[in-house]
N, C-alpha and C positions, 0 to 999 in steps of 0.2 A: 504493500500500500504506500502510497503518496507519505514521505514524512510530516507532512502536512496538515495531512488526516485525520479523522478521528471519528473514531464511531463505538456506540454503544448501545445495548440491547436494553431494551425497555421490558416484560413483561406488565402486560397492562392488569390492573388491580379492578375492582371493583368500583371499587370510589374512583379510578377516573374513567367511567362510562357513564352515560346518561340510560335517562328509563328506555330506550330500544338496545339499552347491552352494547353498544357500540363505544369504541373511544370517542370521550367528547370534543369539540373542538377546541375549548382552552384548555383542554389536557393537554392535544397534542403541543400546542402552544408553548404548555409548560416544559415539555421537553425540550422543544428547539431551546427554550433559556437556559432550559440545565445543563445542555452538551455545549454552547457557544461560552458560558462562565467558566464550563470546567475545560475544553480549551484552551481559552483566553491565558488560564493561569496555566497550563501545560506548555505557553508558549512565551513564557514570561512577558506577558501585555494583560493581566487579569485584573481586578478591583486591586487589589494591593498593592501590585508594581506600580498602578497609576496613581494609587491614595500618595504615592513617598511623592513623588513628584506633584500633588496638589491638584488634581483633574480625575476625572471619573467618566465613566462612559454612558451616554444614554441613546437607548434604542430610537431612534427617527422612524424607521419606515421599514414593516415587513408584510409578504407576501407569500402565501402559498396557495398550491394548486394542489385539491386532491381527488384521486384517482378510486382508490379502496379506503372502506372504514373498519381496520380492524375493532375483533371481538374482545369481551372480558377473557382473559387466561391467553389469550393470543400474545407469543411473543414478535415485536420487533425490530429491526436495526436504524435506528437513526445518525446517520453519516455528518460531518460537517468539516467547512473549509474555509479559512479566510482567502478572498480574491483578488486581493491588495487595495489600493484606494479610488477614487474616482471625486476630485474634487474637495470638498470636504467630507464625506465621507469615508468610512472604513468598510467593504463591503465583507458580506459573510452567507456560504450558500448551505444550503442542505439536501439533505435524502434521505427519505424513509423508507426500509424496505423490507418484506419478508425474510428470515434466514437462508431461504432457498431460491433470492434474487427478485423476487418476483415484486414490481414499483407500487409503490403506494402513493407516495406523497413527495411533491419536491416544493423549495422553497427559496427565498433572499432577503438578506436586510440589511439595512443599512443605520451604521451608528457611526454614531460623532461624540468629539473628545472634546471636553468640556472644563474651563476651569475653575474651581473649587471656591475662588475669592471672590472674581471679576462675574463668574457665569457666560464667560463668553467663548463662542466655539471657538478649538485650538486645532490647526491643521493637524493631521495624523501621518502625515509623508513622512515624517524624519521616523518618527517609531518605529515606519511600517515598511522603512523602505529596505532593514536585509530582510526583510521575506519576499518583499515585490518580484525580486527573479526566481525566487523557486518555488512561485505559487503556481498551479498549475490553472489555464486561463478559460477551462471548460466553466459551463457557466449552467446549473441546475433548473432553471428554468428557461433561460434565452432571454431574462429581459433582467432588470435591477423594480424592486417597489419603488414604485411610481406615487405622484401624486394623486390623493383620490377626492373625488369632487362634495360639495358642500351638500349636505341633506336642506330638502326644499323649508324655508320658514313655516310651511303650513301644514309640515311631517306631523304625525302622532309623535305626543311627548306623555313620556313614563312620568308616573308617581317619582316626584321630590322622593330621595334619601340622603344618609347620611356618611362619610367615607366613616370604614368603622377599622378597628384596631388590627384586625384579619386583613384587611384589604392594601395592609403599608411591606413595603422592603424593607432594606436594612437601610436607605437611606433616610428612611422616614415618608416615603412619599407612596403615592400608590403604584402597586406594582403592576405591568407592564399587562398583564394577563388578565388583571380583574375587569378592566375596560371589557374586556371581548365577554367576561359571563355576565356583567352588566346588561351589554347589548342579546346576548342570547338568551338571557333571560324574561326579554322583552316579546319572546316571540311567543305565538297562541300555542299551546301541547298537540291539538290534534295537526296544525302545520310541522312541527318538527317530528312528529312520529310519520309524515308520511312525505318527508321530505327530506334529502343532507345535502349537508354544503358541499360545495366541488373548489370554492375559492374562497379564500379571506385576503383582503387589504387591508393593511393601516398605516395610519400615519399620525406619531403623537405627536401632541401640538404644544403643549404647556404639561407641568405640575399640578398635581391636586394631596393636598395633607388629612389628615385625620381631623373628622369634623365638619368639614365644608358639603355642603349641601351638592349635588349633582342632580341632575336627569339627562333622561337616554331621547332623544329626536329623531323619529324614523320616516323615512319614506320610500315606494315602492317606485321603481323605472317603468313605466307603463309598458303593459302588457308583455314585460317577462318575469324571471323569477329571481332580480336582480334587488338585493334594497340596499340603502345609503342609511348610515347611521352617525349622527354626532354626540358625544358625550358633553353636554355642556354644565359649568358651574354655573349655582342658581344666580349667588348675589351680586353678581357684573356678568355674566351672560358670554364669561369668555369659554371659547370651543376650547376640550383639554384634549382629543380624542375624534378623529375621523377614521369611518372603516367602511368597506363596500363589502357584502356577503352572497355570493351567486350560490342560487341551490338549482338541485333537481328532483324530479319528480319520482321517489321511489315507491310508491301506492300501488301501483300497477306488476 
């Protein structure tokens, strides 16, 4: 393998499937976080090598496309790569896949290196540049997470809640994955039992703390099965959270 590389088996638990027994989709989510962090620090570039130098990493924009929805007890391999940088970002791609090859899920995201005093984004070329030439320039889905567009003002808005204690990292803020069971939880039971997602986008936009009031803003693309989702805080109305969710029609 690619020294590069990196990959690890999941066995999926209980608790990360939803009532169709399937892995959920901010399950899957949480994995792509947990193989990019552990990683990160395999490759001395993780939370701590960036803590000494005063900067921290935060996820911008990620993307996947999925193919199969593995089952409860099903194990399997999620692959990941840094792709060197492109701008100010740091890219990093993924692959999810049966033991026995067979593709489930590919992905991309993008994150930017941030400083810890000022909060303002810090190029990542100098970090990133003895791996630039031994990265290998294959690219898991063909495209980088893109910009995704603003849910309509006159969306369906969720019930006000509150960010609660469960829903922060270690930075204190919220973490990266509760946005997406936010929005999924916004959806009716009898559509997601006869429906699943084939895509998720996002792209975070600000910080949210423990405490501050949110709701979820959704709207459908007419006449498919494509909806736009914005996470916004109540008391200034700033978007913290944009995601597009395309499903398909597994009823039949």
């Amino acid at each position: 393998m690619d020294p590069f590389q990196f990959e690890k088996e999941y066995k999926i638990p209980v608790y990360d499937t939803g009532p169709d027994g399937k892995l959920s989709l901010y399950s899957l989510f949480n994995y792509l976080q947990d193989i990019a962090s552990e990683h990160a620090v395999r490759l001395k570039f993780g939370r701590d090598d960036l803590m000494r130098e005063n900067r921290f990493w935060v996820l911008s924009r990620i993307v996947a496309d999925i193919n199969i929805w593995p089952e409860w007890e099903e194990t399997i391999v999620v692959r990941t790569w840094p792709r060197g940088t492109e701008k100010l970002f740091a890219l990093r791609d993924y692959e999810v896949l049966y033991p026995d090859g067979r593709h489930i899920a590919s992905g991309s995201s993008s994150w930017l290196v941030v400083d810890r005093t000022t909060k303002k984004v810090q190029r990542p070329d100098e970090m990133l540049t003895r791996f630039n030439s031994e990265i290998s320039v294959k690219k898991s889905l063909g495209r980088n997470a893109g910009k995704v567009g603003l849910s309509s003002d006159n969306g369906q808005k969720s019930d006000h809640f509150k960010i609660k204690v469960s829903d922060l990292d270690v930075n204190l803020h919220t973490n990266n994955v509760r946005y997406i069971k936010w929005v999924t939880d916004t959806y009716d039971l009898d559509y997601t039992m006869g429906h699943s997602p084939v895509s998720l986008e996002v792209n975070y936009l600000a910080e949210s703390v423990w405490g501050e009031e949110v709701f979820v803003r959704s709207d459908r693309e007419t006449s498919t099965t494509s909806f736009m989702h914005s996470v916004i805080r109540s008391n200034d109305n700033r978007e913290l959270c944009r995601m597009r969710i395309d499903w398909k029609d597994c009823s039949h």
